[in-house]
GUBA-484128 format. One record per residue (C-alpha): x, y negated, z negated. Coordinates in Angstrom, 3 decimals. Example, Ala and Ser with C-alpha at 12.3 -4.5 7.8 and 13.67 -1.06 7.14 Angstrom:
+----------+----------+----------+
:       c1 :       c2 :       c3 :
+----------+----------+----------+
:   12.300 :    4.500 :   -7.800 :
:   13.670 :    1.060 :   -7.140 :
+----------+----------+----------+
END
This chain:
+----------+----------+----------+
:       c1 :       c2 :       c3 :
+----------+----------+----------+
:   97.479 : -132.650 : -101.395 :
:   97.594 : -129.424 : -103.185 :
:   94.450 : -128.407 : -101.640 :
:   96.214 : -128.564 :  -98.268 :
:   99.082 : -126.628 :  -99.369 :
:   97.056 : -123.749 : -100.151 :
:   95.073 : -124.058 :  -96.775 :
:   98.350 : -123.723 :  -94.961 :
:   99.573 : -121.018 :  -97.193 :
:   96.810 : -119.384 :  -97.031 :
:   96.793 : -119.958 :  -93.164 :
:   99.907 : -118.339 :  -92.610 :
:   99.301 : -115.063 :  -94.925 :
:   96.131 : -114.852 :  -92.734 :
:   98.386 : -114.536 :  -89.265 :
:  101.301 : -112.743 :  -91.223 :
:   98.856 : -109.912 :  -91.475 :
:   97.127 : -109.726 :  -88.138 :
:  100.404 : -110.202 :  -86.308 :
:  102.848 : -108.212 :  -88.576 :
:  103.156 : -104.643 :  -86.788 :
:  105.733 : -101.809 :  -86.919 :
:  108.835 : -101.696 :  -85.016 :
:  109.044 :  -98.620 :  -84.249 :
:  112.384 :  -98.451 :  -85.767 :
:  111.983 :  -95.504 :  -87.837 :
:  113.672 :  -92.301 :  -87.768 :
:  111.791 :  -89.406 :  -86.019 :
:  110.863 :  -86.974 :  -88.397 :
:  112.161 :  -83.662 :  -88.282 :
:  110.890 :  -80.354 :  -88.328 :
:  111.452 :  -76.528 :  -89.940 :
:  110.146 :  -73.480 :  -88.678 :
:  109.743 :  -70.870 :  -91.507 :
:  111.192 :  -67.875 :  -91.216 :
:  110.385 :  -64.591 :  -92.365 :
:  111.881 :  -64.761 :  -96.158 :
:  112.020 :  -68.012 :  -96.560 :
:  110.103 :  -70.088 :  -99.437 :
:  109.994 :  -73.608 : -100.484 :
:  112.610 :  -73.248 : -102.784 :
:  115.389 :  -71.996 : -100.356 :
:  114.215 :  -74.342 :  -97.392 :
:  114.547 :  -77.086 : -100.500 :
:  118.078 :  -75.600 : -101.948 :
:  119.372 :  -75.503 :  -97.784 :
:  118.055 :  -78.935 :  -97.052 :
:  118.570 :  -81.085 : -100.582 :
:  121.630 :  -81.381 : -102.953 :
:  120.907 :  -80.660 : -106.500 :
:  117.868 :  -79.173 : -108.076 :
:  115.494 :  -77.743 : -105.538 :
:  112.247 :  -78.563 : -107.483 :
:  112.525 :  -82.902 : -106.235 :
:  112.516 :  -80.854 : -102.538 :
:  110.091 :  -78.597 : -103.289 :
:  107.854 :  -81.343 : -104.417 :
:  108.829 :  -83.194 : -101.468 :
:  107.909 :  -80.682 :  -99.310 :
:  104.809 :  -80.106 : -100.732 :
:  103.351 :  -83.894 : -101.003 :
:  104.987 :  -84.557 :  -97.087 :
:  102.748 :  -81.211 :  -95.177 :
:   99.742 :  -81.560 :  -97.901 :
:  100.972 :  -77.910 :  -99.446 :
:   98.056 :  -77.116 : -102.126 :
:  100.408 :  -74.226 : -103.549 :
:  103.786 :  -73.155 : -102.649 :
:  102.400 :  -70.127 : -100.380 :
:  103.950 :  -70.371 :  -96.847 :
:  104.143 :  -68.315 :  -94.037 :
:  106.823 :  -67.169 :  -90.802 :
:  106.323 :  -69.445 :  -88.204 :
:  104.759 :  -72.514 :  -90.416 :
:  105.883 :  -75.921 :  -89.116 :
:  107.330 :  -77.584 :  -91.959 :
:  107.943 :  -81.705 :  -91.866 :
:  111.436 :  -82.420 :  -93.499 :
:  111.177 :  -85.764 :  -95.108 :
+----------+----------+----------+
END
C-alpha cells in the first residue's frame, strides 16, 4: 500500500514538472537610459526610497555590473 502511494506521488511530481510552465503574467521590465552625469547612486537615490546602496546593489546584480563604472547612453534594467 505504501509502495503505491509513493508511485502515485511520485507520478504526479513527475508531470507537475514537465507540464508546469510560466504564465506570462509578469511585469515587463523596465528600462533607464544613462545620461551624461548620472551614476548608480543617483539612478538608485531617483528610483528607490531609502539608502541608495540596496539599489545600487540591485542594479548591479540585475545588468551583471562588475564595478559601478557606467556610461551616457548605457541601457540600464530597473528591477
Amino acid at each position: 500500500m505504501f509502495g503505491r502511494i509513493v508511485i502515485v506521488l511520485l507520478v504526479a511530481v513527475f508531470l507537475w514538472a514537465v507540464l508546469a510552465r510560466d504564465s506570462g503574467a509578469g511585469a515587463k521590465p523596465r528600462f533607464h537610459i544613462v545620461r551624461t552625469g548620472e551614476t548608480l547612486w543617483s539612478i538608485a537615490a531617483e528610483r528607490y526610497g531609502g539608502d541608495p546602496r540596496e539599489g545600487v546593489w540591485k542594479l548591479q546584480a540585475r545588468n551583471a555590473l562588475v564595478g559601478s563604472t557606467i556610461v551616457p547612453g548605457q541601457r540600464l534594467v530597473i528591477p
